[in-house]
C-alpha positions in Angstrom: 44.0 56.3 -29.0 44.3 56.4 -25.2 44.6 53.2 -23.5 41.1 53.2 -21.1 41.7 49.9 -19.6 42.0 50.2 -15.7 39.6 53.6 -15.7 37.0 50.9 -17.0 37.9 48.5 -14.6 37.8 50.8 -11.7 34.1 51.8 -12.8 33.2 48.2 -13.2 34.5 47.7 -9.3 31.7 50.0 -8.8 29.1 49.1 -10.8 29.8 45.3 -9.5 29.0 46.9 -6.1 25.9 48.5 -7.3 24.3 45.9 -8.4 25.1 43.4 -5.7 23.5 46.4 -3.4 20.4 46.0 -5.8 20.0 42.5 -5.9 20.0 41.8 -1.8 17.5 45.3 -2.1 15.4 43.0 -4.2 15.5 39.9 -2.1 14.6 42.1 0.7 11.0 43.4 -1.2 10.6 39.8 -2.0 10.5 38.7 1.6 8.5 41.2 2.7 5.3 40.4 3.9 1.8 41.8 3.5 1.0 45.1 4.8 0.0 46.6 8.1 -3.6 46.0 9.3 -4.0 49.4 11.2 -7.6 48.2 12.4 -5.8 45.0 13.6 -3.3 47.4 16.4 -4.0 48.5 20.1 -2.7 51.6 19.6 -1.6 54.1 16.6 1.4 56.0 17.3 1.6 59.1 15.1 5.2 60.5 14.7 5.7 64.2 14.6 8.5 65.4 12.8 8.9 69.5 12.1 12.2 69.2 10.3 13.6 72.3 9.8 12.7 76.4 8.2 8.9 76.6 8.1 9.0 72.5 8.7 8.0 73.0 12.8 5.5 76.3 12.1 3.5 74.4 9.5 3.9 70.5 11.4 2.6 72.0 14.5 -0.4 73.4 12.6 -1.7 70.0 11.6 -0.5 68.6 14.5 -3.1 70.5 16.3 -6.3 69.7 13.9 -4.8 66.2 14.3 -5.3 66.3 17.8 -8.5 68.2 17.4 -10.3 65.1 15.2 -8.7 62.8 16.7 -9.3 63.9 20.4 -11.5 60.9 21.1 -9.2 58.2 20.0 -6.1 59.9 22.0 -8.2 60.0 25.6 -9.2 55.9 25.0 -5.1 55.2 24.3 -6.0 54.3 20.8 -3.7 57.2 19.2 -0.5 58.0 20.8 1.7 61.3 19.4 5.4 60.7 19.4 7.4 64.2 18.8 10.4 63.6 16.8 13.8 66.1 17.0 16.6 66.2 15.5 16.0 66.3 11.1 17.2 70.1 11.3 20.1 70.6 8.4 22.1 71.5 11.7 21.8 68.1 13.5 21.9 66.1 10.4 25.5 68.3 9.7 26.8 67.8 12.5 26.3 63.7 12.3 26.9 64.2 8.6 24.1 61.5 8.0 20.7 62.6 6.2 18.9 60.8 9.3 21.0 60.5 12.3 21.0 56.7 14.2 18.9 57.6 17.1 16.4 59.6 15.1 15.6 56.5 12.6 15.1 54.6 15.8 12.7 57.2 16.6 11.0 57.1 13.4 10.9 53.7 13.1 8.9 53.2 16.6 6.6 54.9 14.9 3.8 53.4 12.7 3.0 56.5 10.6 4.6 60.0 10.6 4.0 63.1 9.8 6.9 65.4 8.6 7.7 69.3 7.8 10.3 70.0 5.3 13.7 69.5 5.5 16.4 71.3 3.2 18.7 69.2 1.2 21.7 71.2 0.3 23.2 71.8 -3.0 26.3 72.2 -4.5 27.7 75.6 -3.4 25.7 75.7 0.2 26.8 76.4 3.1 26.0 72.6 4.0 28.1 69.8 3.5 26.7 67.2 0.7 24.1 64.9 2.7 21.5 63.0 0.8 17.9 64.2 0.9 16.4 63.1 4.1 13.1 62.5 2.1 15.3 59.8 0.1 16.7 58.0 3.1 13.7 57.4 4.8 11.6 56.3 1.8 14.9 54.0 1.7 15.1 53.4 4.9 11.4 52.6 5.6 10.7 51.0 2.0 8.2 54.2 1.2 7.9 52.4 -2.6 4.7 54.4 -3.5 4.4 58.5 -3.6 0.6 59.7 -3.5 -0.2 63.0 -4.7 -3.8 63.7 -5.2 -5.0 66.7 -7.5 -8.5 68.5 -7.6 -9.9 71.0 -8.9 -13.8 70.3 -9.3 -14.6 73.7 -11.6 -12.5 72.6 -14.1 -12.9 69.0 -14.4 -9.9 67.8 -12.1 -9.7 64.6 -9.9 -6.3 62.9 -10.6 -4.5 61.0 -8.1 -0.8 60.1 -8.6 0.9 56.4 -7.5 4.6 57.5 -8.0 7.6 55.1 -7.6 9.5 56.1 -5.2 12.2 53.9 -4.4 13.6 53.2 -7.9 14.5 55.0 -10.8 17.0 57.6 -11.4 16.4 58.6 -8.4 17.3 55.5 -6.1 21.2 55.2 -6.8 21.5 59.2 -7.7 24.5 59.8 -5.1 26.1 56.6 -6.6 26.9 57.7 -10.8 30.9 57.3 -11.3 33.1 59.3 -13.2 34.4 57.4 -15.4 37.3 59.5 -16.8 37.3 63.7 -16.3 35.1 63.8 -19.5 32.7 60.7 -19.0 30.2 60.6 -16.0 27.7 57.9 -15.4 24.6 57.3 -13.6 22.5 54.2 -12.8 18.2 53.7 -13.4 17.2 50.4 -12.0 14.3 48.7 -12.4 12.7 45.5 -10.4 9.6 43.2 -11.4 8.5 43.2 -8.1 8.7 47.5 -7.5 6.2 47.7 -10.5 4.1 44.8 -9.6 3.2 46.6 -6.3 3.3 50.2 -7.3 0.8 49.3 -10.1 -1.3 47.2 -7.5 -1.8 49.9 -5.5 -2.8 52.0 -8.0 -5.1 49.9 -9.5 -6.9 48.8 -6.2 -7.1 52.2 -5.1 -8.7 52.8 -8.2 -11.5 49.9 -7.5 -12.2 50.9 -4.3 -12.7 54.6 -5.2 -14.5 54.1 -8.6 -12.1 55.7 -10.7 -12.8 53.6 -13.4 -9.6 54.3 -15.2 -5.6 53.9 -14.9 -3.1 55.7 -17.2 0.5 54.6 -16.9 3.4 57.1 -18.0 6.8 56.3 -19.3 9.3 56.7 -22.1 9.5 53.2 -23.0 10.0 54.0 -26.9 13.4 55.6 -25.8 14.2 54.1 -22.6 13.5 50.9 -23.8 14.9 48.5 -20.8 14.0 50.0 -17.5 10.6 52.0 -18.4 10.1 49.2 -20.9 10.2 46.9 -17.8 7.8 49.4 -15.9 5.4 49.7 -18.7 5.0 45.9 -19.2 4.7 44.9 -15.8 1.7 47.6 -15.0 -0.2 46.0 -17.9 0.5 42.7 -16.1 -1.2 44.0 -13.2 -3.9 45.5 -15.1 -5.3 42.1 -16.7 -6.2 41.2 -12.7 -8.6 44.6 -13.0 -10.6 43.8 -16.2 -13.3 46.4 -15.1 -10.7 49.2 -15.0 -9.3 50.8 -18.2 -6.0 50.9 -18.7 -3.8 53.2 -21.2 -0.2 54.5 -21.2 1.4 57.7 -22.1 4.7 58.9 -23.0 5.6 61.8 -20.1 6.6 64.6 -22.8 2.9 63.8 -23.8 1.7 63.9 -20.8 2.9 67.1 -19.7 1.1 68.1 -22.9 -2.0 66.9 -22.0 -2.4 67.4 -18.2 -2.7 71.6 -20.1 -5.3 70.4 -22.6 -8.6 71.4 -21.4 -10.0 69.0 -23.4 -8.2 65.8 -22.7 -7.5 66.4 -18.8 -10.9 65.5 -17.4 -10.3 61.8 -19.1 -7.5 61.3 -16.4 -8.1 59.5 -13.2 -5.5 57.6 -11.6 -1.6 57.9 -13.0 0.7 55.6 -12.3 4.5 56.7 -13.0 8.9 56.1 -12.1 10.0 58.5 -9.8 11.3 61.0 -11.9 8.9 61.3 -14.5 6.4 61.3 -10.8 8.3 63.8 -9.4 8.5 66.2 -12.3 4.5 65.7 -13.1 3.0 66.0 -9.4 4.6 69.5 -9.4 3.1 69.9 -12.8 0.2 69.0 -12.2 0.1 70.9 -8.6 0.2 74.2 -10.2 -3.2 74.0 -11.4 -5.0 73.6 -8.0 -2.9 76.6 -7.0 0.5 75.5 -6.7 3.1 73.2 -4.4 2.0 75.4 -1.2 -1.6 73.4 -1.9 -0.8 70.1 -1.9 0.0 67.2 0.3 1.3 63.8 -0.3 1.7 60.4 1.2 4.7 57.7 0.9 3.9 54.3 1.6 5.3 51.1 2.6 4.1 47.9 3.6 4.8 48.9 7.2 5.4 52.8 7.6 3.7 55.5 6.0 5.4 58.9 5.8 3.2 62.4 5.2 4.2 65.7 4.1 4.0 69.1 2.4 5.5 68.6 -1.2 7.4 72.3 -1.0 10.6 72.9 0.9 11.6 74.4 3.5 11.7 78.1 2.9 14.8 79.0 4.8 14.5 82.5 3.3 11.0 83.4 5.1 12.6 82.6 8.8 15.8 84.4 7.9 12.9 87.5 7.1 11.4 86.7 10.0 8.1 85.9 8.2 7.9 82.4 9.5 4.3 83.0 11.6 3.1 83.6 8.0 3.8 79.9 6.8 1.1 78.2 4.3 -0.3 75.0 6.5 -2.1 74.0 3.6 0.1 71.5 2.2 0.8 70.2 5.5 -3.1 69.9 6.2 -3.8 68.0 2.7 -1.3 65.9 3.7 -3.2 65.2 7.0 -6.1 64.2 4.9 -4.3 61.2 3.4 -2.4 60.2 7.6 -6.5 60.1 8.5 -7.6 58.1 6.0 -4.5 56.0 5.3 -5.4 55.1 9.2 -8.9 54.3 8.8 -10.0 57.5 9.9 -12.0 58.1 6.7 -15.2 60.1 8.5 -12.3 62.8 10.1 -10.3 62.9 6.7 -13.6 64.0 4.8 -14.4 66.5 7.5 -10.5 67.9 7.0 -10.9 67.7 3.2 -14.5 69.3 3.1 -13.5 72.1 5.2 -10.0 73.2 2.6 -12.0 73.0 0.0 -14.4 75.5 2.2 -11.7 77.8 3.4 -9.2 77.7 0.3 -11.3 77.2 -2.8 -15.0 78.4 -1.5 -15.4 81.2 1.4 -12.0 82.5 1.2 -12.7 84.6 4.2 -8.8 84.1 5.6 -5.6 83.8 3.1 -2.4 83.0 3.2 0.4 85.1 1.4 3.7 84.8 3.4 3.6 88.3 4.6 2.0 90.7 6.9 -0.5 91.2 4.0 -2.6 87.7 4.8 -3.5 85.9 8.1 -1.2 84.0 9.9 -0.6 80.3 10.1 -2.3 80.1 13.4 -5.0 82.3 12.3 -5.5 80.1 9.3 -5.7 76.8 11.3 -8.3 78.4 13.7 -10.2 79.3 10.5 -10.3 75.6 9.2 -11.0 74.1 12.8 -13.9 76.8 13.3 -15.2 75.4 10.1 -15.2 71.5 10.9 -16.9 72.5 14.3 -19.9 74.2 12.4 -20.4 72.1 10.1 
């Protein structure tokens, strides 16, 4: 039998590492204090961030119906726009960081932002291996909760997702060691206080929009220490909400039922890790007409991040289609910036008129090609809408 002996120890030097990496992370959530007041500032400053592909076409769209709802607020010095530069692939290749220095400064002068896509490359690209710039700055800026909201009224859908989103698999993904040529390893990590306040959120958003119910998913019966850990720690948080019902799913189940006609409708609020979150939003996205359609939000205590959940079709502006962009994801994600801002009155007015234009009159429609209206022409559409109504 070989002798295994210092390929151990060499993984254990970074494993050690790891965890010491984990543990300060942890002190640092501990010490953090309680969360931004937005009603409490002088002035909002709204960071606009177009990334890269589509990321600009799509960012400037709701930049503008921003601007349009918020036109009041911006004359009085109440909302201030900040344009942000520089989350191309090509700036973040040549500083061969996923968010250069200057533009976290940038970002983080900024109280929310609102961001386009931005490609992460992958093994065989033309890119060298940076990390996601999604995962850095939901690192960076202590994102911990990922909100995707889900409706489709016809058939019985309102679901609203509370993923994790600075744990997991996901948080140490870049960091797995190979062990030996035939042994590779990678981390999930856990903390007591990452569930306590992704399931708080969860739970008071569902009080103070009468969802009545919370469903947590995770695969404790197999991963039995780190979902184990989630799972128990949500029905801590649960006993403080004894008028909200609480059950949990496996996600293999889950995925089973979110197809159920039948079962579906009993969902309200889902509360999941980040990979299990990841996987499911785009699940669950498909039915209200795919990823092109919806929006999310990532929040911290102090920053809040918003954006499309696609990428950044690189193919469309190499086929010179990119005037053709979908703003739809961008502009549900807008829905969430307004009301995550207190501007609950201008995110209805947004959310009424999608629904109008995408689910109802359908008089406009996006395809990606020549064949549908452009992204312009579908932002016009929406605007002319919230004026006459």
């Amino acid at each position: 039998m070989a002798n295994y002996e210092n390929v151990i120890k060499e993984a254990s030097k970074k494993f050690e590492a790891l965890l010491q990496e984990q543990l300060e992370r942890v002190e640092r959530i501990n010490a953090a204090g309680d969360a931004l007041d937005y009603s409490k500032l002088d002035k909002i400053i709204i960071g606009i961030c177009g990334g890269d592909g589509i990321g600009p076409i799509i960012t400037k769209a709701s930049e503008d119906v921003l601007r349009y709802l918020l036109a009041e607020d911006v004359a009085a010095g109440k909302i201030e726009f900040k344009e942000i530069d520089g989350l191309t692939i090509e700036n973040r290749a040549a500083h061969m960081q996923a968010i250069p220095d200057d533009v976290m400064e940038e970002l983080k002068a900024c109280h929310v932002i609102l961001k386009g896509p931005t490609t992460t490359p992958r093994q065989g690209d033309e890119w060298p291996n940076i990390e996601s710039a999604n995962v850095a700055m939901r690192k960076a800026l202590d994102l911990f909760a990922n909100v995707r909201p889900v409706k489709v009224p016809e058939e019985g859908i309102d679901w609203t997702f509370f993923r994790e989103n600075t744990e997991g698999s996901y948080a140490v993904g870049s960091k797995g060691v190979n062990v030996t040529d035939d042994l590779a390893v990678d981390f999930c990590m856990t903390t007591s206080e990452g569930c306590d306040r992704i399931a708080k959120l969860a739970f008071e958003y569902a009080k103070n929009n009468n969802k009545g119910k919370v469903s947590i998913v995770t695969k404790a019966n197999i991963i039995k220490t780190t979902d184990g850990k989630f799972l128990n720690r949500c029905y801590d948080i649960a006993k403080q909400y004894p008028e909200i019902e609480c059950d949990d799913w496996f996600v293999d189940i889950m995925t089973a039922k979110l197809v159920d006609q039948k079962r579906r409708r009993d969902f309200k609020v889902i509360v999941l890790p980040n990979l299990y979150g990841d996987i499911i939003t785009d699940e669950a996205a498909e039915f209200q007409g795919g990823v092109g359609t919806a929006g999310s939000a990532n929040i911290g205590k102090r920053y809040a991040m918003f954006e499309a959940i696609h990428g950044s079709a690189p193919r469309m502006i190499k086929e010179g289609r990119g005037k053709y962009a979908d703003p739809c994801s961008m502009l549900r994600a807008t829905v969430l910036l307004l009301s995550h801002i207190g501007k609950q009155a201008e995110a209805d007015k947004l959310e009424k008129a999608l629904d109008f234009c995408m689910l109802e009159d359908k008089k406009l429609t996006i395809t990606g090609r020549d064949t549908g209206c452009t992204c312009d022409e579908f932002v016009q559409y929406v605007m002319d809408t919230i004026t006459n109504m």
